[in-house]
Backbone as CSV, one residue per row, in Angstrom:
resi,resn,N_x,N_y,N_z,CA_x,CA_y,CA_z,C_x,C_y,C_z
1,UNK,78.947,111.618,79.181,79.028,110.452,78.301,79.884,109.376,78.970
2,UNK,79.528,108.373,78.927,80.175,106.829,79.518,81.344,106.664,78.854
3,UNK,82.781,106.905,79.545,83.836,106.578,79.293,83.973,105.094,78.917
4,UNK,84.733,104.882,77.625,84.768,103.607,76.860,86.179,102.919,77.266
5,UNK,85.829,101.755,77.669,87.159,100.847,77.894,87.576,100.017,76.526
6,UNK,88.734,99.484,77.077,89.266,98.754,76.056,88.675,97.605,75.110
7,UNK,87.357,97.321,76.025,86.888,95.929,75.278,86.330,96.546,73.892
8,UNK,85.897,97.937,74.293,84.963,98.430,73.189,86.264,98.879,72.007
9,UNK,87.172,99.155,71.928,88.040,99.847,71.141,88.513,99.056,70.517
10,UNK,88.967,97.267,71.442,89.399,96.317,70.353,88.515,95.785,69.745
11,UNK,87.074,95.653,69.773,86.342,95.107,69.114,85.788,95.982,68.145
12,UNK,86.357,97.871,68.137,86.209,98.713,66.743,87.090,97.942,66.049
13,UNK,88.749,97.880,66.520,89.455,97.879,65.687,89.246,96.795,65.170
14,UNK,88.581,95.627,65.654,88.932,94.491,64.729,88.030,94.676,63.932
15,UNK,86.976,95.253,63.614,86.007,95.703,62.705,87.082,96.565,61.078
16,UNK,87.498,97.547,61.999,88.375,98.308,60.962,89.015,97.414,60.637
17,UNK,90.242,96.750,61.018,91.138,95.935,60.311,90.575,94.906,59.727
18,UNK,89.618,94.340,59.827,89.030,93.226,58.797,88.478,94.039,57.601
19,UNK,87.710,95.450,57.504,87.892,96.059,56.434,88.452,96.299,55.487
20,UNK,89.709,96.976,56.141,91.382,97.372,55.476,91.757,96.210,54.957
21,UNK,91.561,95.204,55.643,92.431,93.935,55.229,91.962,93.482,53.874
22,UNK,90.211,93.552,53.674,89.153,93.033,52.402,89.798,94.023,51.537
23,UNK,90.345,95.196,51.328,90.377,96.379,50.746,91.647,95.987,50.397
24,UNK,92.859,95.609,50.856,94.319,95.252,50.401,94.152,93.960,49.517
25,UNK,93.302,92.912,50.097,93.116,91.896,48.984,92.832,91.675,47.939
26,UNK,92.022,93.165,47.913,91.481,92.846,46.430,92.534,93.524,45.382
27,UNK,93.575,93.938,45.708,94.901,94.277,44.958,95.765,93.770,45.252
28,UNK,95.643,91.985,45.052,97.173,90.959,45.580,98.067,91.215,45.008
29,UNK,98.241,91.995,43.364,99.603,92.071,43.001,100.401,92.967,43.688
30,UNK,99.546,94.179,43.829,100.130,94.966,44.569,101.196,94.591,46.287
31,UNK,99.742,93.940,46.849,100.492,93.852,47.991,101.535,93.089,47.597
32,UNK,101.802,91.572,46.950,102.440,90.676,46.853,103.886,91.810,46.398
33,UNK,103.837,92.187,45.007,104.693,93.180,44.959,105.738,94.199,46.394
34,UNK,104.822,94.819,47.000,105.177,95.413,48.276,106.251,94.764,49.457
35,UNK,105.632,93.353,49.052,105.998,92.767,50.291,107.475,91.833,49.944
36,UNK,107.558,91.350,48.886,108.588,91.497,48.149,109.955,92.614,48.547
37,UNK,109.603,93.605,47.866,110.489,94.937,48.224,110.659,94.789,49.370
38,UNK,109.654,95.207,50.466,110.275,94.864,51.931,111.044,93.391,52.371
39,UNK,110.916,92.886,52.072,112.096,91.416,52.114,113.470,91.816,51.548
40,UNK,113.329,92.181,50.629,114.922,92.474,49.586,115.265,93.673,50.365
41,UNK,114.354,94.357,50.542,115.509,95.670,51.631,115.554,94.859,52.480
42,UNK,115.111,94.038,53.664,115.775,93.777,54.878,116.837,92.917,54.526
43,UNK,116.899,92.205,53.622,117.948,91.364,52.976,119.258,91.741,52.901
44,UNK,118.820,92.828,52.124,120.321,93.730,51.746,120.909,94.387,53.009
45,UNK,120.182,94.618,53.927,120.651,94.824,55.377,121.512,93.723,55.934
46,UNK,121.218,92.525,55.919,121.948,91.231,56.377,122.991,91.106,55.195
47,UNK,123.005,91.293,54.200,124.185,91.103,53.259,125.258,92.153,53.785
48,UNK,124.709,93.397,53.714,125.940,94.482,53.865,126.570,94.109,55.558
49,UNK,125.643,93.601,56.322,126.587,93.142,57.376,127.590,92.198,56.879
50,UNK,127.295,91.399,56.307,128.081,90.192,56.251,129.317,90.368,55.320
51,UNK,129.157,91.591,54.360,130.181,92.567,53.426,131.242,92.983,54.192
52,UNK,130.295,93.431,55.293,131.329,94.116,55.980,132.370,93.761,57.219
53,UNK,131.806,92.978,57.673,132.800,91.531,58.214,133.560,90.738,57.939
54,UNK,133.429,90.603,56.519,134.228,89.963,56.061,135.683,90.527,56.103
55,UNK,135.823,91.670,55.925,137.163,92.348,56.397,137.408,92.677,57.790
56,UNK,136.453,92.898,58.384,136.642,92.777,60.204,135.825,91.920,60.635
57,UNK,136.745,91.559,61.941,136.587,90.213,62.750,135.252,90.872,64.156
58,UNK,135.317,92.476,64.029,134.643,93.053,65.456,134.437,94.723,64.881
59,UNK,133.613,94.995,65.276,133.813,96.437,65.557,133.761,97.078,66.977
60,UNK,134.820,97.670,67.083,134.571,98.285,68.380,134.346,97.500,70.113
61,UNK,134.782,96.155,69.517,134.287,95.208,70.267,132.766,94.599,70.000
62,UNK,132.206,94.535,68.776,131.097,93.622,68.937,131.501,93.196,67.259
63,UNK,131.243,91.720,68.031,131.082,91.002,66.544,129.744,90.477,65.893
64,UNK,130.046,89.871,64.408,129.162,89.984,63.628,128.459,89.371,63.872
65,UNK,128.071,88.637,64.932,126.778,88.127,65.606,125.832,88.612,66.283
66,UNK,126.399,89.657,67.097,125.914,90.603,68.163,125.408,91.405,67.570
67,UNK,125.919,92.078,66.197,125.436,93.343,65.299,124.237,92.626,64.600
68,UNK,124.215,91.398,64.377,123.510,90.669,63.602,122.049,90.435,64.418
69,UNK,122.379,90.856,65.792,121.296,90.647,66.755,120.781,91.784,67.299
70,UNK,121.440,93.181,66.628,120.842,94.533,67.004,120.050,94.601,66.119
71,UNK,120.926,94.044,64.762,119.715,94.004,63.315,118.615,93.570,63.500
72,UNK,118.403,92.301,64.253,117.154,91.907,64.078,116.125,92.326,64.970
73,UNK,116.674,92.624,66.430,116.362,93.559,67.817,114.991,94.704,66.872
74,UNK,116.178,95.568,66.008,115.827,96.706,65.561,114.484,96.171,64.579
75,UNK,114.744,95.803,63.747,113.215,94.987,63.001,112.402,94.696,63.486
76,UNK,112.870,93.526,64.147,111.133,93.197,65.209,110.717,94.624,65.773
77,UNK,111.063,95.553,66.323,110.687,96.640,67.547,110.172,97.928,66.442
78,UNK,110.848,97.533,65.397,110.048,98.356,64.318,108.749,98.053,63.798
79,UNK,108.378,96.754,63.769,107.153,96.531,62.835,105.720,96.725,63.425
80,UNK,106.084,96.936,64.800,104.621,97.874,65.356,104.300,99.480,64.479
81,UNK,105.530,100.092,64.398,105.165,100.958,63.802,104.989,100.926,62.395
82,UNK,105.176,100.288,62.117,104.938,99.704,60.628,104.065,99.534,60.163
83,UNK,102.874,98.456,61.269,101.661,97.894,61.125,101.053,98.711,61.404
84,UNK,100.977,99.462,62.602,99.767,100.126,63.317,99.348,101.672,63.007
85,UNK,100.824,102.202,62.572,100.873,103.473,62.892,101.465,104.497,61.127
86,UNK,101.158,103.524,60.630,101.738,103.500,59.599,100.731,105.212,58.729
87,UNK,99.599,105.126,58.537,98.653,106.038,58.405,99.221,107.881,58.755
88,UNK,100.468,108.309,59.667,101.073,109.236,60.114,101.470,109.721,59.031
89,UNK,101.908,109.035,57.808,102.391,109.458,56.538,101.258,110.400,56.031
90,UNK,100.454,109.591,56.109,98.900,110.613,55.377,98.548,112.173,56.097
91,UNK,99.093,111.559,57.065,98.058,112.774,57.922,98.370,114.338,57.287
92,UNK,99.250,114.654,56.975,99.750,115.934,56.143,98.581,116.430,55.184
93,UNK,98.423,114.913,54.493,97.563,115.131,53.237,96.193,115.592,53.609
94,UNK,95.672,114.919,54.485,94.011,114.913,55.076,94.047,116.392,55.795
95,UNK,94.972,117.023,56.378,95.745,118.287,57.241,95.186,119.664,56.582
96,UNK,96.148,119.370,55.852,96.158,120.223,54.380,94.959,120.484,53.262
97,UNK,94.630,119.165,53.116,93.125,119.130,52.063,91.980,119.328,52.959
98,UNK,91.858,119.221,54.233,90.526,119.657,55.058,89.866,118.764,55.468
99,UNK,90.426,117.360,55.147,90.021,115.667,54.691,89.315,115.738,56.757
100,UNK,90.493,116.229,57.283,90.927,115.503,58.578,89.720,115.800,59.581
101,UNK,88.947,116.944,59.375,87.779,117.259,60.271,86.255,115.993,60.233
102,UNK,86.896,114.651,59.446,85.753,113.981,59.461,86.214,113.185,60.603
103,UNK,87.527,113.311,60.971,87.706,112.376,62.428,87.351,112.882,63.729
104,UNK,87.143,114.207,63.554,86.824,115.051,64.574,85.404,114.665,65.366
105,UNK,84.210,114.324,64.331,82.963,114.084,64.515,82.489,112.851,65.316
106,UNK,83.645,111.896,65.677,83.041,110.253,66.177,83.153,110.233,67.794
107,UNK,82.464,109.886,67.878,82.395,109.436,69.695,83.022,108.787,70.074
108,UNK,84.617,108.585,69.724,85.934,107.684,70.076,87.312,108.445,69.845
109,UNK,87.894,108.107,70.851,89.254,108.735,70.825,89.865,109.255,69.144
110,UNK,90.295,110.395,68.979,90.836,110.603,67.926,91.931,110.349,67.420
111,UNK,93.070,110.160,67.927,94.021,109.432,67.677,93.851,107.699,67.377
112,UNK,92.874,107.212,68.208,92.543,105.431,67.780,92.009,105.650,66.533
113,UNK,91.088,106.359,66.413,90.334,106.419,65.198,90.927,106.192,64.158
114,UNK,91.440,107.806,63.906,92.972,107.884,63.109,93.807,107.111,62.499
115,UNK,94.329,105.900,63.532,95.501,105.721,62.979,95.172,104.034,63.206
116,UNK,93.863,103.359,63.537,93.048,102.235,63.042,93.086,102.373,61.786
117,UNK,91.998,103.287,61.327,92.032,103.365,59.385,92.874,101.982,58.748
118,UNK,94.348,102.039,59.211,95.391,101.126,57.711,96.177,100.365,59.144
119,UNK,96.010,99.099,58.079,97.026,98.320,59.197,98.055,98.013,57.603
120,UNK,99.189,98.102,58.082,100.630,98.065,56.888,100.657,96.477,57.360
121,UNK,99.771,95.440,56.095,100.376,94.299,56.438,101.491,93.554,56.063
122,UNK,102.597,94.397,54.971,103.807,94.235,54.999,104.468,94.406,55.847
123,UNK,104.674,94.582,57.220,104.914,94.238,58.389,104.969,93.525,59.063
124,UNK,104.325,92.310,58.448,104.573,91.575,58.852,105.358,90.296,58.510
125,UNK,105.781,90.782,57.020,106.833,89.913,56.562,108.165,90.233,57.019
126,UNK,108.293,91.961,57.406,109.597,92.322,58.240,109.570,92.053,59.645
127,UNK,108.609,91.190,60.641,108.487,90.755,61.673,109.378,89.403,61.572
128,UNK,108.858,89.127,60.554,109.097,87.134,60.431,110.260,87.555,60.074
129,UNK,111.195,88.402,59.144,112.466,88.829,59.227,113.561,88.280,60.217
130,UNK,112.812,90.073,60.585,113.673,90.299,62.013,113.790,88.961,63.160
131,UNK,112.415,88.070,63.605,112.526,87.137,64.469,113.399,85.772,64.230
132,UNK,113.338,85.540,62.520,114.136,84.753,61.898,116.166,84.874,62.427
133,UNK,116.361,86.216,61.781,117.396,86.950,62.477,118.175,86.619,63.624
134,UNK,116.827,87.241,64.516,117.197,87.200,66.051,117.551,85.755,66.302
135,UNK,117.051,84.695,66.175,117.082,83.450,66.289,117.980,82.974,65.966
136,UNK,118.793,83.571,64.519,119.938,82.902,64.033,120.854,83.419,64.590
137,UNK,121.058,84.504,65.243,121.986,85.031,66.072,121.968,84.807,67.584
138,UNK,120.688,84.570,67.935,121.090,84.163,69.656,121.614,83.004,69.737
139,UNK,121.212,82.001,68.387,122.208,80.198,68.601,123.185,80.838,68.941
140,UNK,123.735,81.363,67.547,125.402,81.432,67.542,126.258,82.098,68.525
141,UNK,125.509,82.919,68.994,126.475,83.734,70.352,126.239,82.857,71.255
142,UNK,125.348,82.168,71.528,125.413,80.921,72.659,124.938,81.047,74.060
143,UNK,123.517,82.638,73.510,122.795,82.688,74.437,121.801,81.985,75.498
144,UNK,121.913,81.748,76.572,120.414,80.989,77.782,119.180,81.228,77.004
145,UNK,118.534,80.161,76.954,116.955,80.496,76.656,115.936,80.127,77.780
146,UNK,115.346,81.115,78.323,114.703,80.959,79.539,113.483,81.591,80.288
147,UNK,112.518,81.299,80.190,111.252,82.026,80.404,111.749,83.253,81.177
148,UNK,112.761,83.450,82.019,113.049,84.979,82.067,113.822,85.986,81.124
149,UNK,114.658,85.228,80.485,115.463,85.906,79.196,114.084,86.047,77.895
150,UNK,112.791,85.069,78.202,111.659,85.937,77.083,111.133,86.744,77.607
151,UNK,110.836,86.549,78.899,110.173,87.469,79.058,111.077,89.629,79.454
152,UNK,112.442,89.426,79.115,113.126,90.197,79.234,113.008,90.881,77.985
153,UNK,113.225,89.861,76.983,112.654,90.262,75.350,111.917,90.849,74.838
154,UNK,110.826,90.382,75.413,109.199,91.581,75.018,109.391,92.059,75.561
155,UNK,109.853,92.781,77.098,109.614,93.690,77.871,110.284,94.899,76.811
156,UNK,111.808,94.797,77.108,112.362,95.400,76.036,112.235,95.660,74.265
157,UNK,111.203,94.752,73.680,111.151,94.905,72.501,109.765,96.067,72.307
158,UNK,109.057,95.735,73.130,108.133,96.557,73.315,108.368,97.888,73.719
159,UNK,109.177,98.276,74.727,109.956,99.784,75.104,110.955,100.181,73.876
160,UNK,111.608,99.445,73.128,111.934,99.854,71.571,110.826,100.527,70.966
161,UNK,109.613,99.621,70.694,108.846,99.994,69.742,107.730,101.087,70.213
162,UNK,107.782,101.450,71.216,107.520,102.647,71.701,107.925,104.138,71.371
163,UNK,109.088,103.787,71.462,110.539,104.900,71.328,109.775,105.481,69.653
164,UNK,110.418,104.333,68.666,110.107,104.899,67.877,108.879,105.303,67.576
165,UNK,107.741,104.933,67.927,106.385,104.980,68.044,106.095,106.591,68.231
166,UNK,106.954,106.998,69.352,106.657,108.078,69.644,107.700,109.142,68.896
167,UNK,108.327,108.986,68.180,109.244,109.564,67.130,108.187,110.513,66.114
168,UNK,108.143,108.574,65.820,107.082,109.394,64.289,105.598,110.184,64.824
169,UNK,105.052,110.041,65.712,103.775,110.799,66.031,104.288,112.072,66.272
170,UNK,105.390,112.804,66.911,105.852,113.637,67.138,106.077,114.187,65.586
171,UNK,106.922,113.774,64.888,107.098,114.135,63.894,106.234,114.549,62.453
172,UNK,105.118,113.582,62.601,103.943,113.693,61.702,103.214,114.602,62.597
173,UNK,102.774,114.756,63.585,102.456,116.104,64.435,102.554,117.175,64.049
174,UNK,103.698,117.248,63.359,104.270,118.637,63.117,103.372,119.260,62.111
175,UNK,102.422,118.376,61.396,101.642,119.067,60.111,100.693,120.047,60.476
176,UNK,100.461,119.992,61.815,99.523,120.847,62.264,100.022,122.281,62.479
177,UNK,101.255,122.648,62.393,101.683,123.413,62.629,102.926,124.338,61.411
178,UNK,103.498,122.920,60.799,104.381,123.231,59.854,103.516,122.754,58.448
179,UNK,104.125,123.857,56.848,103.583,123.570,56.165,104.091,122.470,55.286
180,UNK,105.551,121.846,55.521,106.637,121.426,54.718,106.936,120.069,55.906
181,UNK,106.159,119.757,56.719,106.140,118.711,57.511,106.898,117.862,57.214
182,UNK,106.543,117.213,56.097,107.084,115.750,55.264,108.410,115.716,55.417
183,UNK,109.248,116.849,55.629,110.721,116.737,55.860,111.206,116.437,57.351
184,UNK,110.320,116.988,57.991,110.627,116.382,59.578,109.829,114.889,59.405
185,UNK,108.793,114.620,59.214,108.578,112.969,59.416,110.074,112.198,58.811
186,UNK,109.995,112.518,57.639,111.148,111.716,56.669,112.680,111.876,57.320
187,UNK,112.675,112.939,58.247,114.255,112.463,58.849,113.816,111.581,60.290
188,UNK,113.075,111.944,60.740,112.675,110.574,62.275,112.905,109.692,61.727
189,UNK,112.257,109.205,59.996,112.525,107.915,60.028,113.208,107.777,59.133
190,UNK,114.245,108.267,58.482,115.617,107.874,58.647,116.307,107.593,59.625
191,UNK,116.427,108.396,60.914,117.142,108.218,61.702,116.968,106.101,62.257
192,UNK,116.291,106.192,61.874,115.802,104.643,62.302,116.771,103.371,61.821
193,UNK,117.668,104.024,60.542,118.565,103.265,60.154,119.874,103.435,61.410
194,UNK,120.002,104.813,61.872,121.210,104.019,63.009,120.796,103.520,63.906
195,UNK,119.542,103.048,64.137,119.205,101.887,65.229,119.917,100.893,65.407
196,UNK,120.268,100.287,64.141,121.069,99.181,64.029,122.553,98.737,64.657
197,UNK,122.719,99.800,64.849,124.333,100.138,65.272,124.569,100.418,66.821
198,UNK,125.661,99.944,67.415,126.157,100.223,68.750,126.285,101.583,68.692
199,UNK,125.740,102.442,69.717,126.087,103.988,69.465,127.608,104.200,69.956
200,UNK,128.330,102.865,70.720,129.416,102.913,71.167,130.324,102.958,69.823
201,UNK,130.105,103.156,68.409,130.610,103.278,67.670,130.500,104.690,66.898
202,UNK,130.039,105.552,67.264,129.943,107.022,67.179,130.522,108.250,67.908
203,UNK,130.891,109.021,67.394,131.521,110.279,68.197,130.297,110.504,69.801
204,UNK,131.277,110.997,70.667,130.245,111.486,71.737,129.413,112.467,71.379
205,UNK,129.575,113.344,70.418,128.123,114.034,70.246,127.351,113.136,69.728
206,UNK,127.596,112.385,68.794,126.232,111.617,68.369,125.853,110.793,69.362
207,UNK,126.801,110.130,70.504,125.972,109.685,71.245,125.519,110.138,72.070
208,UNK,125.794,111.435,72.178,124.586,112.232,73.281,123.431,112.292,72.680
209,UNK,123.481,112.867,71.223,122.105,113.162,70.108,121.492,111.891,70.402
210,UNK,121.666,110.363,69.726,121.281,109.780,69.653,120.631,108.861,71.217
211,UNK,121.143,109.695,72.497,120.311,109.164,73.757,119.500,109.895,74.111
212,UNK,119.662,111.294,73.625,118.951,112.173,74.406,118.551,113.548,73.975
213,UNK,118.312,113.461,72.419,117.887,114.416,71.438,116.829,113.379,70.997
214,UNK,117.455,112.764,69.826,117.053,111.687,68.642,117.261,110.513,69.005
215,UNK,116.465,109.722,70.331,116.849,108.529,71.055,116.626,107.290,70.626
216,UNK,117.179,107.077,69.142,117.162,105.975,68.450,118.233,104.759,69.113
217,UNK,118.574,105.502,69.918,119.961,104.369,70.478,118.867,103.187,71.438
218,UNK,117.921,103.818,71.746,116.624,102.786,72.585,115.662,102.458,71.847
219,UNK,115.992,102.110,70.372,115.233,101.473,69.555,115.856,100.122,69.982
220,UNK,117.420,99.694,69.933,117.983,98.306,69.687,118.649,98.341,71.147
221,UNK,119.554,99.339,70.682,121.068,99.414,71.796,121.291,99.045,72.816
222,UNK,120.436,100.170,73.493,120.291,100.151,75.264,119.339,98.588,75.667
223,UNK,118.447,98.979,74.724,117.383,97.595,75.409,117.662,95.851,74.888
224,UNK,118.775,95.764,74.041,119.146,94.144,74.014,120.591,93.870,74.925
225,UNK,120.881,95.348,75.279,121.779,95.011,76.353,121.539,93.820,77.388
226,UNK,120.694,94.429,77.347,119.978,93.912,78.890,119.742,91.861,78.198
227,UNK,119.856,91.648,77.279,119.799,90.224,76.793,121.453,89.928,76.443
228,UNK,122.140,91.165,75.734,123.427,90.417,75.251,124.707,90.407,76.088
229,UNK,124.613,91.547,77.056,125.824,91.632,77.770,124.808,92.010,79.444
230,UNK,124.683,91.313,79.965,123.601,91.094,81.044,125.060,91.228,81.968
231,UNK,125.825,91.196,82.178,127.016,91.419,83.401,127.253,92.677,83.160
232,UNK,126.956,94.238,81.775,127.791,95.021,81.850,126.322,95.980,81.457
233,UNK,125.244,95.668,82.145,124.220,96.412,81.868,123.984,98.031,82.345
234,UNK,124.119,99.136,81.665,124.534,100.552,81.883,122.395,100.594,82.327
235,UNK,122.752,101.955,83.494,121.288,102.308,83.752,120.397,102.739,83.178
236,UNK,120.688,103.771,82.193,120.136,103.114,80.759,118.738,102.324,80.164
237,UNK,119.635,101.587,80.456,119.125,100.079,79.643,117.976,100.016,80.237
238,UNK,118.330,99.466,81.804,117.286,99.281,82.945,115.788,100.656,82.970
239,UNK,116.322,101.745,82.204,115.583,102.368,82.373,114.591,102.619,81.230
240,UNK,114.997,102.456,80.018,114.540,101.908,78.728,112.577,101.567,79.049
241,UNK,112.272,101.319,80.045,110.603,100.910,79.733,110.256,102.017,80.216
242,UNK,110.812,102.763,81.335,110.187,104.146,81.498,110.547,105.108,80.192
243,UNK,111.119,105.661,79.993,111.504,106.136,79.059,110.412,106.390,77.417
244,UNK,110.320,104.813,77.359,109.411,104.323,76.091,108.183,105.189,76.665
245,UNK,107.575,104.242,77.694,106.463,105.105,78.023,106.223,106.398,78.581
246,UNK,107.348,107.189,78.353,107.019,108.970,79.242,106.990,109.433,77.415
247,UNK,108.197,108.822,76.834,107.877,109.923,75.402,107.074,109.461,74.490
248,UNK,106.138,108.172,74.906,104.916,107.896,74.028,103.602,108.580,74.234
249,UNK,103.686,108.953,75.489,102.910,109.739,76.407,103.103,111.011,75.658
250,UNK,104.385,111.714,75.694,104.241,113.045,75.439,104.165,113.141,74.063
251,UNK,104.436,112.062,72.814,104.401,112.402,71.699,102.836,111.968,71.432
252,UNK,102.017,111.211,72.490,100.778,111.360,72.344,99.699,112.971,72.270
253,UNK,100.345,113.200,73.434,99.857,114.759,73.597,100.253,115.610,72.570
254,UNK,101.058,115.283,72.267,101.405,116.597,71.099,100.823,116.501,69.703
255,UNK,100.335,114.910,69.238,99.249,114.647,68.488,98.078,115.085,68.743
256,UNK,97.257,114.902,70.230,96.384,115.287,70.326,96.095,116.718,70.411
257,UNK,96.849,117.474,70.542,97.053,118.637,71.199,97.120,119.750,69.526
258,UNK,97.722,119.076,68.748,97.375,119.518,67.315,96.031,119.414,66.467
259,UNK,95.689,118.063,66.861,94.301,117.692,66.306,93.160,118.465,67.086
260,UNK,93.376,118.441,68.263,92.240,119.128,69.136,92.020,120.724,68.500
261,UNK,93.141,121.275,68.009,93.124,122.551,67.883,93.294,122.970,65.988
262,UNK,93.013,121.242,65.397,92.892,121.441,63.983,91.473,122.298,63.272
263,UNK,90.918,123.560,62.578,90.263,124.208,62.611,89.159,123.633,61.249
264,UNK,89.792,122.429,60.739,89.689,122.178,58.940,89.208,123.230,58.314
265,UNK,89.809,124.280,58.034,90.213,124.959,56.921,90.987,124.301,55.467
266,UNK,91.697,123.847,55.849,92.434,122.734,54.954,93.384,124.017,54.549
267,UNK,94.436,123.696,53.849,95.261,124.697,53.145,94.823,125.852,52.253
């Protein structure tokens, strides 16, 4: 069979997502509702910073600008997984009920298939967030703006959103194997809340956990280094795009590697 390139896969997906998209519209309260909530939580994220500054001038050596710029780091690099990949929640359900052997049958990658289905377009109000954010915090620290400092940005925002990318596939993975799954997805993405934070503000075990267990520290940390303190850049940082892409890779395989060997029996 004729191996399929990319032209053919984006022109499924834009098929699927103009679907999904007719299918969310026709329940505007809902979404409108949704998207709402996601604003007021990222909100309350920028308030409790600003709560909490108010009694300190720094933590640990970073001030409330810099934290204010992991915050938003961390948002933007999240809302890929937000949008795209969002469908990982389900997979338990389809796992379990026997749903999942109808993805098995198509003449296209099973994982694209998969996880095309739903695009989370409340994601994209936590994009415009986070970029809002970022913006109000690179004035104020009194960062260069410079076709190499953007293009340093995506490089790194993209090796963020990898990281976690490959979190949750790993973690929703697990349904193939575990029956109580939902508790390993639901702590990956918790862990997503200490993204936000300098891990230089944690005990050394957590910052070993968090580089090299549960490597949420290369959701924000390591990779806006490389934009906020560019004279004190740890290797790390620099290494941050390999990284993204070896454990997106392997949390790919371990998706596929479950699905390939899913039997639909269902529970």
């Amino acid at each position: 069979m004729k191996r399929k390139g990319l032209g053919f896969y984006f022109r499924i997906y834009c098929k699927i997502l103009a679907q999904d998209l007719k299918s969310k519209m026709s329940y505007r309260a809902d979404f409108i509702i949704s998207t709402i909530g996601m604003i007021f939580t990222n909100i309350s994220g920028f308030i409790s910073f600003w709560i909490l500054f108010r009694s300190f001038p720094s933590i640990n050596g970073w001030s409330y600008y810099e934290m204010l710029f992991l915050y938003g780091f961390s948002l933007v690099s999240l809302t890929p997984v937000q949008c795209f990949f969002d469908n990982n929640w389900s997979l338990r359900q389809y796992v379990y009920s026997g749903d999942f052997i109808k993805y098995c049958f198509r003449p296209i990658n099973l994982f694209f298939y998969y996880q095309s289905e739903v695009f989370d377009i409340k994601g994209l109000g936590q994009l415009a967030f986070g970029i809002g954010t970022l913006a109000y915090s690179w004035a104020k620290i009194g960062l260069a703006f410079t076709p190499l400092m953007l293009l340093k940005m995506i490089v790194f925002l993209i090796t963020a959103s990898l990281i976690m990318i490959a979190l949750q596939n790993a973690a929703a993975a697990t349904c193939f194997w575990i029956q109580n799954s939902f508790y390993v997805l639901d702590l990956a993405f918790r862990f997503k809340d200490y993204a936000k934070y300098p891990i230089t503000i944690f005990s050394p075990v957590f910052r070993f956990i968090f580089t090299f267990v549960m490597p949420i520290a290369f959701i924000a940390y390591y990779p806006s280094l490389v934009i906020l303190r560019p004279d004190e850049v740890p290797l790390l940082s620099w290494l941050s795009p390999v990284f993204g892409v070896v454990f997106f890779l392997i949390s790919y395989r371990i998706w596929m590697y479950g699905a390939t060997k899913y039997s639909g029996t269902g529970s």
